[in-house]
N, C-alpha and C positions, 0 to 999 in steps of 0.2 A: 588514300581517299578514293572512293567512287567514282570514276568516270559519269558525267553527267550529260550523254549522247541526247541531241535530238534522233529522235525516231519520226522515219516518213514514210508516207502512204499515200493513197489516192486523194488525191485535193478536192477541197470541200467546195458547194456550187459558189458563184461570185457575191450570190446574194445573199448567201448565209451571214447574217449580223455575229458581230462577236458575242459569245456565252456568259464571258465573265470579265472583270475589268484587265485581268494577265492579258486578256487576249490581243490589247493595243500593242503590249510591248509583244508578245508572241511574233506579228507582223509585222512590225518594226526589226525585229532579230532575224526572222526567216527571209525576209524580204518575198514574202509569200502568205497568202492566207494559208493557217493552219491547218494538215490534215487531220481524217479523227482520229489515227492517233496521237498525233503532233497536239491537238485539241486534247486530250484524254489528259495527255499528261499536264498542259498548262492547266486544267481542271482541279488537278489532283494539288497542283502548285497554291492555285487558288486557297481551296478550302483547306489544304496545309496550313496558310500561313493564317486563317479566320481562327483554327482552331488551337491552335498551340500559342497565340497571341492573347487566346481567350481563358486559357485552364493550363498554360504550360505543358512542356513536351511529357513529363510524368503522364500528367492525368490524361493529356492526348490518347484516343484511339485511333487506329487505323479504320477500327469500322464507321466510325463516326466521320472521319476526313471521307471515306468512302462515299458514305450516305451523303453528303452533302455534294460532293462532287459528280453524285446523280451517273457511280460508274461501277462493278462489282469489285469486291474486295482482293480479287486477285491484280486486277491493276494498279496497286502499289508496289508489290513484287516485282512485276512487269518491269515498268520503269524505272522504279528506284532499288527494289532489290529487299528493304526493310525501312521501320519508321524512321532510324538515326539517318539512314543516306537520305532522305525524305527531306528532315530536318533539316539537314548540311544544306539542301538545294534550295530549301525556302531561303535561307541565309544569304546562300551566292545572290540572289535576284539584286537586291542593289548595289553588286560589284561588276554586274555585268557590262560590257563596253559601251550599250548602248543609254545606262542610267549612268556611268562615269565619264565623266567629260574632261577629266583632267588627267587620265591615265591616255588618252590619245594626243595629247597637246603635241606637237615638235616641240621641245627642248630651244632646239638649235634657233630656233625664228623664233619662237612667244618672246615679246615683249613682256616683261617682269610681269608688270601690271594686271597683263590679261591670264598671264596661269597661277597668279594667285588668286584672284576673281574664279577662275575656273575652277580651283581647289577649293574655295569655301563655297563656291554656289552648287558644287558637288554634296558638299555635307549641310547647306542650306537653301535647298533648292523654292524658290519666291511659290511653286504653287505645291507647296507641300499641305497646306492649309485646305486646299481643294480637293487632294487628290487621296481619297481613302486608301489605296494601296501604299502609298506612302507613308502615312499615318499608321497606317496597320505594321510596316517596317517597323516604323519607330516604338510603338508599343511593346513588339514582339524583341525589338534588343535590349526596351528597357526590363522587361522581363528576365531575359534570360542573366541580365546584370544581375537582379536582386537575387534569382534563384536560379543558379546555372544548372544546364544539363548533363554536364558531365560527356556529353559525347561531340561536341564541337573539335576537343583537341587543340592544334596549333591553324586548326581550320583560319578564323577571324586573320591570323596572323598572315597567311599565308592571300587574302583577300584583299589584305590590304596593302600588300609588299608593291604592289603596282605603281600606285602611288608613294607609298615611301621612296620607292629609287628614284622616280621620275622626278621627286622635290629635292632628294639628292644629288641627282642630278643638275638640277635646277642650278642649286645652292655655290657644286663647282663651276657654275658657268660664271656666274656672276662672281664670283672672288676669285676666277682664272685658276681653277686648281684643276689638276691630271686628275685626281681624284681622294676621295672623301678624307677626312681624317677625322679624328674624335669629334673635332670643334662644330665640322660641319654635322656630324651627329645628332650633336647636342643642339641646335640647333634645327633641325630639322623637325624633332620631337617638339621643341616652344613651338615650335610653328601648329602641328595638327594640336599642341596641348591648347592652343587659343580656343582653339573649336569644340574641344572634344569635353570641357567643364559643361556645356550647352546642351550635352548627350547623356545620357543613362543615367547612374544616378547622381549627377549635379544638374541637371535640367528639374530635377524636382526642388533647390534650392531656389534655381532661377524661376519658376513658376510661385512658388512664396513669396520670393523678395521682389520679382521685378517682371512677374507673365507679360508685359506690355511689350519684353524683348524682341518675344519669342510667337507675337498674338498677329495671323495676318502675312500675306505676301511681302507689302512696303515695308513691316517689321525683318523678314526673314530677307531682306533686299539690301535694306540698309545695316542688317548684321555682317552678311557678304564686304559691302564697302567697306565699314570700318576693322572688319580683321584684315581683311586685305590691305588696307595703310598700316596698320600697327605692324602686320609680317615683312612690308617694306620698310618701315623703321626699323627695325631688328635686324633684317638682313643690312642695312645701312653702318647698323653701329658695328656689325661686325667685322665688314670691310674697314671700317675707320681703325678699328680695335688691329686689326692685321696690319693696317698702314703704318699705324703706330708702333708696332711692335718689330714691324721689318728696320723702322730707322733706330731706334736701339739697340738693333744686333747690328748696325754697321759700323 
């Protein structure tokens, strides 16, 4: 896969407003207002993700993400190299460390309660409603569900591994295991499966049967709390299911 380097340059004046809405997280990541290249590319990321959300990566042109990102057409090349490594980076944005809040947790300290909260307000975060890059996320994976592009790869898989171990992680803490076995596996998977009907294409069930889930911060707040109790009941009954099966074998 592509290496995804920020590129840096001369920094931009203090008063330059940001360009485009990337640019909050840009400064939030760089711990720096963007320079213009560092700007070019979070440009490029922008109208990326407006237009392959809008027509699919197929009908996507580079010249059109260009034109819109108001940069010449050789600055895709530049930074990402071609459309697919393009692609791949629009994707990475809500895996990055600064939108995943549960891939930095301590293990070892979180309180159960608080990194499963963490884990679901990751994948339903309360101002998603507000926040058109958000939105524009979600549209764009529920797209590539219905009609895949064929050049992600084990990309997605490999995105999400962060959190997979971290809940694995999790999962031997709480039932005191050295480490994982199938159970805790299988488990691990019910757990993001709570969430993951609510995404791509089962979120268009849920929008038919019950849009009031899913409609609104308070809605997407109180999604958070109650999978976050259901993955602590689960994880409860599983510890029970081992307690019980340990006085059996004795």
């Amino acid at each position: 896969m592509r290496a995804l380097p920020l590129i840096y340059g001369a920094p931009v004046s203090p008063a330059k407003k940001p360009s485009c809405p990337l640019m909050n997280m840009a400064q939030r990541l760089l711990g720096h207002e963007p320079s213009s290249q560092e700007e070019t590319r979070w440009r490029l990321l922008q109208a990326a993700s407006e237009v392959f959300a809008e027509v699919g990566y197929r009908a996507a042109t580079t010249r059109e993400i260009a034109r819109r990102a108001e940069v010449n057409l050789a600055s895709i090349h530049y930074h990402f190299g071609d459309k697919a490594s393009l692609y791949q980076a629009v994707f990475q944005l809500p895996f990055l460390t600064e939108c995943n809040t549960f891939a930095t947790i301590d293990v070892a300290s979180t309180p159960l309660r608080d990194a499963l909260h963490a884990l679901y307000g990751w994948m339903f975060p309360p101002e998603a409603e507000d926040d058109p890059m958000l939105r524009q996320f979600m549209r764009l994976h529920a797209r590539e569900e219905s009609d895949p592009s064929g050049v992600l790869g084990d990309f997605m898989v490999q995105a999400v591994a962060p959190n997979h171990d971290k809940l694995v992680a999790l999962l031997c803490r709480e039932l005191g295991l050295a480490a994982p076995d199938d159970e805790v596996q299988r488990l691990a998977f019910s757990l993001l499966g709570l969430a993951m009907v609510y995404h791509q294409s089962g979120r268009r069930m849920v929008e038919a049967y019950a849009p009031q889930l899913l409609n609104g911060a308070a809605a997407h707040e109180s999604m958070v709390q109650r999978l976050a109790g259901y993955a602590q009941a689960l994880i409860e009954g599983e510890r029970t299911r081992r307690k019980g099966q340990a006085k059996e074998n004795i």
